[in-house]
Phi, psi and omega in degrees: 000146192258146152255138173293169169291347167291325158265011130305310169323289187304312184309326179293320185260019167300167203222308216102254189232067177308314180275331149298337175290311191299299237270293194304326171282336137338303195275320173306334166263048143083345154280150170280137207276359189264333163238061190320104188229164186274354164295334161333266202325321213295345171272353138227032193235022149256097202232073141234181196257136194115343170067217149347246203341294179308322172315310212295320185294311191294318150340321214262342180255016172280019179058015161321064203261145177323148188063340191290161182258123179253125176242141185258083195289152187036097211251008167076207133338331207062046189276316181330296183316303201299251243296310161323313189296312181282293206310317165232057176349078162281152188252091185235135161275143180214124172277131162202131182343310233273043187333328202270333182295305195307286160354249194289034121311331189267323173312278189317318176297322187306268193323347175222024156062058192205356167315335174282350187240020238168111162264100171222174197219147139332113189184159161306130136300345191254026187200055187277143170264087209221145163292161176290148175058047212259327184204128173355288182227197202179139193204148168212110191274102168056037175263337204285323173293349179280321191247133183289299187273098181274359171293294221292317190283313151302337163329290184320303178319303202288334186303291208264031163274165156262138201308120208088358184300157184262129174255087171264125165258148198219086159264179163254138199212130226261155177236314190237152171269143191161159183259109209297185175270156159218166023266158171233180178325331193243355171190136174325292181238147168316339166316331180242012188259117167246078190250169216187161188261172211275333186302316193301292188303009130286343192282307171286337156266351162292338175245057137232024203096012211208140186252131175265146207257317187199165180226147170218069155326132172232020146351303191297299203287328157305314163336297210284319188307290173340326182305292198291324142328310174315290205301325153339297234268297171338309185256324179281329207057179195307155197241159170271351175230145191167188212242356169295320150012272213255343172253359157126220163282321192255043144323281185287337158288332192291315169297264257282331182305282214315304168337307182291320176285290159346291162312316182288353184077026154330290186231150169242112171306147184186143218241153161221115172247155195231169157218154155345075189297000000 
């Protein structure tokens, strides 16, 4: 029997015992698992690149208002959602290929007292299980590489927004033509990598309806951030919590490709928000 590319997909980011892993590297850095803050969490359940900080930025440009329903695709851990959820208090759902990430996302909303406002569930991006017209907005952080039919993907998006709704995406996005190195954060081999250039996604969110509002090449600040990981890793040395976690054995080849590819202008972090036209 073939396996889909969604489940080669889920298979790259299986862990095993994932939730037992957050929690013992918690308690090794000196927190308490019981009085939980999301600065606890933030070096390892924000797994895009800029961590915590990029969520904060990217956030300030959805138009984020108190009550709105928010969805989170591909929602990883859940770090992104739990800040949106606190910060501007909001009702976000959050979806992923991962039954084991959708697991410690509910673990981790418990433990910092935010289950109530934070949903997620196991799901498709390309199959949501949502009624039509379901939520305000919609955001996805380093999810786009993952998935080859990004029509089939925006389709969706547009399906459960509500009419004007904003749609941000925060991908890595191809720039120069060259091949990248792997494995990196979001795939092993080129086989599950489908990153595409910022020119498709305006093209394909433009016949889906969707209008763009704004683009932010974010080069500079992966620049800086990489920097600043160095210099981290240099005077402090390893942290026992931190996003090797969550990627595995091969945790420092997967940073140094993606570093390298960044570096080479390979791919660009890169944030695009849109709305319903």
């Amino acid at each position: 029997m073939s396996i889909s590319i969604e489940q080669v997909v889920a298979q790259h980011y299986a862990h095993g015992s994932l939730e037992a892993a957050i929690l013992k590297a918690l308690e090794a850095a000196g927190k308490d698992l019981n009085q939980l803050s999301l600065k606890d969490l933030s070096p390892v359940d924000e797994f895009h690149i800029g961590g915590r900080l990029a969520t904060v930025e990217f956030a300030k440009q959805l138009k984020l208002q108190p009550g709105m329903q928010v969805l989170d695709i591909g929602c990883g851990l859940g770090g992104a959602s739990r800040y949106i959820a606190q910060e501007y208090k909001c009702e976000v759902t959050g979806i992923d290929l991962s039954g084991e990430y959708v697991q410690v996302a509910k673990m981790l909303a418990e433990r910092v007292k935010l289950d109530t406002q934070v949903r997620y569930q196991q799901s498709s991006a390309l199959d949501l299980p949502f009624a039509d017209a379901s939520f305000d907005m919609a955001y996805m952080c380093h999810v786009g590489m993952n998935i080859e039919d990004k029509t089939g993907l925006f389709n969706e998006v547009r399906r459960v927004l509500r009419p004007a709704g904003v749609f941000g995406i925060y991908d890595a996005m191809l720039s120069v033509p060259g091949d990248l190195s792997y494995p990196v954060p979001w795939a092993s081999s080129p086989e599950t990598s489908f990153v595409v250039d910022a020119a498709t996604y305006r093209r394909l969110l433009g016949e889906a309806g969707f209008e763009i509002l704004q683009e932010r090449d974010r080069r500079a600040f992966a620049l800086e951030t990489f920097e600043q990981m160095r210099a981290k890793a240099a005077s402090a040395g390893p942290s026992p919590l931190g996003l090797h976690i969550v990627m595995g054995a091969n945790a420092a080849a997967k940073v140094r490709n993606m570093m390298a590819n960044v570096t080479a202008s390979l791919i660009i972090p890169t944030e695009l928000i849109c709305r319903l036209a």
